[in-house]
N, C-alpha and C positions, 0 to 999 in steps of 0.2 A: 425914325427913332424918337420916344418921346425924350423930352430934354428935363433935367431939374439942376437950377444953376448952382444950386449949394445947397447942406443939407448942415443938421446938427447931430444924427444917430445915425447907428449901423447896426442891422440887424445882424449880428455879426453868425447866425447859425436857425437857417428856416429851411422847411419842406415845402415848398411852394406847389413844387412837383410832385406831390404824391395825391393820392387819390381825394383824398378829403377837400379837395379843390379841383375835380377835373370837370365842373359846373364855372366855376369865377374865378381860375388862377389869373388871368393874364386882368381883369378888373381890379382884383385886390391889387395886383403889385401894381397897378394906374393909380390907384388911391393913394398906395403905401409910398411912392416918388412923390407924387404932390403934396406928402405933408413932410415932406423932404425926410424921408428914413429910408435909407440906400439898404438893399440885403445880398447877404451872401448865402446861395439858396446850394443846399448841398442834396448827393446824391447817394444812396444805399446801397446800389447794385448799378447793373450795368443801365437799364432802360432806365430809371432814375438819374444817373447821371447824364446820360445822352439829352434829356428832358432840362435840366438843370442848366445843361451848355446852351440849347437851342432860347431857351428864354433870357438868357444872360446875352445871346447875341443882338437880341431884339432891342433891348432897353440899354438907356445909359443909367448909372446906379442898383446896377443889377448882376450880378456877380456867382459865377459856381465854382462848385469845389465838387469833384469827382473819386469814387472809390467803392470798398465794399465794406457794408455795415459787416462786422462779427458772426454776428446771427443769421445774414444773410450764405453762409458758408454750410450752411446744414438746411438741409430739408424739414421740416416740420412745419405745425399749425398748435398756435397758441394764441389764451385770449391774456391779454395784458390789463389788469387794472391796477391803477394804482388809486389808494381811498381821495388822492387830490384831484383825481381828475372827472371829468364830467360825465363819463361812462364807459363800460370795457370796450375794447376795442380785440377786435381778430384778425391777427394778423399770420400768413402763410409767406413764406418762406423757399425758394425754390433751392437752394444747395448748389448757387453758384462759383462757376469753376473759374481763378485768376486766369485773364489772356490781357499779357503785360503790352500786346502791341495794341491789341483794340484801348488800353487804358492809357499808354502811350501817345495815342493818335488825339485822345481827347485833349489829353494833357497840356498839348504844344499849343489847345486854343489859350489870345491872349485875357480871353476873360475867366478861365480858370484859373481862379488865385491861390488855390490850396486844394494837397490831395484828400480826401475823404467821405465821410468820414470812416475811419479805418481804428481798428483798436482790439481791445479785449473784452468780451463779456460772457462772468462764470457766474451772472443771478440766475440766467433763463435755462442752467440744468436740469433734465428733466428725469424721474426714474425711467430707470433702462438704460439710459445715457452712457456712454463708453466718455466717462469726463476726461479722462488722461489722454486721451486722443482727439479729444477734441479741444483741449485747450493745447494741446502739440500743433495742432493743425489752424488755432487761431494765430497761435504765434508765428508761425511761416510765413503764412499771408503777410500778418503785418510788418513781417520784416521785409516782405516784397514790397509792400508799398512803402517803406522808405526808401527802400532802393530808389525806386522814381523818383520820391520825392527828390532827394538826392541830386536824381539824374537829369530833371526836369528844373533843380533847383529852383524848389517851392516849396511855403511850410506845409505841415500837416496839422489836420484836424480830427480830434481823436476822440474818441468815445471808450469810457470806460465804467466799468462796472463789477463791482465786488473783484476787480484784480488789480488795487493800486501799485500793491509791491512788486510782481511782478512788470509792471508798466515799466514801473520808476528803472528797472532793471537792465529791459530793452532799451531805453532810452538812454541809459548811462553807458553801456554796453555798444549799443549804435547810432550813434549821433546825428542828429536832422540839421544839416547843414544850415537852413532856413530855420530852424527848431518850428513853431506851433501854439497851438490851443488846445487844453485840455477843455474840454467843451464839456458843458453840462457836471460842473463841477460838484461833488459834494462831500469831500472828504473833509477832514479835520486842517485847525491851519498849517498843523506840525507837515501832511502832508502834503499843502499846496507848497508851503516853503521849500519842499524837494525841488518840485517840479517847475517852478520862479527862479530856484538856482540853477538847473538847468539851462533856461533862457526861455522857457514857457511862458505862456499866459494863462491868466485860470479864467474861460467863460462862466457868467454866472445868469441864470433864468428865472423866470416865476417861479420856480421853488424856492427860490430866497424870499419870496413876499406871503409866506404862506403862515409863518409866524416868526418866532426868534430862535428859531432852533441853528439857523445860520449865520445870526449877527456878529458872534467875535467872531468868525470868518471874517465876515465885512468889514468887522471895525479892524482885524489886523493885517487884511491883505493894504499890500499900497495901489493906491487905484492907479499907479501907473501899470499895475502888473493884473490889470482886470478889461474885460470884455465884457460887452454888453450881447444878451441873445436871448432868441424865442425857445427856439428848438420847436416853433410852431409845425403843425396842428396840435401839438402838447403843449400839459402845462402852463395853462391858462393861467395871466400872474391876477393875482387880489387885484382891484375890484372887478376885474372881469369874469374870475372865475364861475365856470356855467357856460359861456360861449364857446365856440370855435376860438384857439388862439391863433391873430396874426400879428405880422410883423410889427405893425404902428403900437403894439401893448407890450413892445421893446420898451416905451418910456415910464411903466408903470416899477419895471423893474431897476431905472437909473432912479426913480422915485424912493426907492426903497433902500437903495444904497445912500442916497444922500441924507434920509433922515439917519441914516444909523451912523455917519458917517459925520453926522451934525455939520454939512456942507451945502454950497446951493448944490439943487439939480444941474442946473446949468456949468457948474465945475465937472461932474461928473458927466454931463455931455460930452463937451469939450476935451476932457484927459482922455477916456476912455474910446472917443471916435480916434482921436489920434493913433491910439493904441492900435485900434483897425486898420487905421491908413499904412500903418510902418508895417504891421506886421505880414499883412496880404500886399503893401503894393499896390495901392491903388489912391 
């Protein structure tokens, strides 16, 4: 196992495992430990997660989180652009079916630190869509994987997207014993305060460095109730943006919070890795 005796970051939310690395996963993350930035590399669906586990057994500082993307719940094929990203991406979708043992059996590994990522997402409706059934049917799911999470007593990492209030709802409604990361955050601060009161953490990524359309977020969350993350191969943070994103352009993003935050970098290292340590466990 490679070793790194200490580090100062944590990617606290990367795709290590997905395709846009099935040439240099297992390189990058040799790089990404020797500039001591530990990741917690999360999983979509089932092969995704299964991939997530097996590279988190390999490495020390390497860490997965297991589950099913939203989207991953329907069958379809769509191209996702968004104007910050480097170019559209096509992504298909099988309409996989929850098997709570097979997610069970992952679970129980010691390097899965969080279930996910698992959540709500009402952007990617499509015309035709039977939307009321299928956000009935996101919701189930995600109340199954709290259940484990639960039961497995681990936080959750969530993914959400155009259904804050509803989230906030589930979560008031069914409580994660571990509570979690609202990963890849982008609401208002009114609504991260929800979700901080709760016991959450609000992940924040290269879309915070893209201009200042996020800064009073930054300025009025407390960085003890913040995370650092890629959400790599997305979302590439400033001055990278144009490349692949990985996990080591975790630091561009603590860069970003510190000037807004008129703090060193290194304060936001340090709070925010902590934040990692306590809340995954590791």
């Amino acid at each position: 196992m490679l070793y790194v005796s200490c580090f100062m970051l944590i990617d606290t939310h990367a795709h290590l495992n997905f395709s846009a690395y099935k040439n240099d996963a297992e390189e990058v993350i040799k790089k990404t430990l020797l500039e001591s930035v530990f990741v917690i590399n999360v999983g979509s669906q089932y092969s995704t997660s299964v991939r997530a586990v097996e590279y988190a057994k390999k490495y020390n500082g390497l860490y997965a989180v297991i589950g099913i993307h939203p989207l991953h719940l329907q069958a379809q094929k769509f191209s996702y652009h968004d104007p910050n990203e480097v170019e559209e991406v096509e992504i298909e979708t099988a309409g996989e079916i929850f098997e709570k043992e097979k997610y069970l059996e992952l679970a129980k590994n010691p390097k899965v630190v969080a279930i996910g990522e698992v959540g709500l997402d009402y952007h990617h409706f499509e015309d035709g869509d039977e939307i009321e059934k299928l956000k009935i049917k996101q919701k189930e799911i995600f109340l199954e994987f709290i259940k484990l999470a639960n039961e497995v007593e681990k936080p959750i990492m969530i993914h959400c997207w155009d259904a804050y209030d509803d989230l906030y709802e589930i979560l008031k409604k069914n409580p994660v014993g571990k509570t979690g990361v609202i990963h890849s955050f982008v609401g208002s601060f009114k609504t991260a305060k929800r979700f901080i009161e709760l016991g959450y953490l609000i992940g924040l990524n290269g879309i915070v460095t893209y201009g200042i359309s996020y800064d009073k977020l930054i300025h009025k969350v407390d960085l003890k109730d913040i995370v650092l993350e890629t959400d790599c191969p997305y979302l590439t943070p400033v001055p990278k943006k144009g490349e692949r994103n990985e996990p080591m352009y975790v630091k561009y993003v603590a860069q970003k919070i510190a000037n807004v935050k008129e703090i060193s970098v290194e304060e936001v290292e340090k709070v925010t890795t902590e934040n990692a340590k306590n809340i995954f466990q590791i």
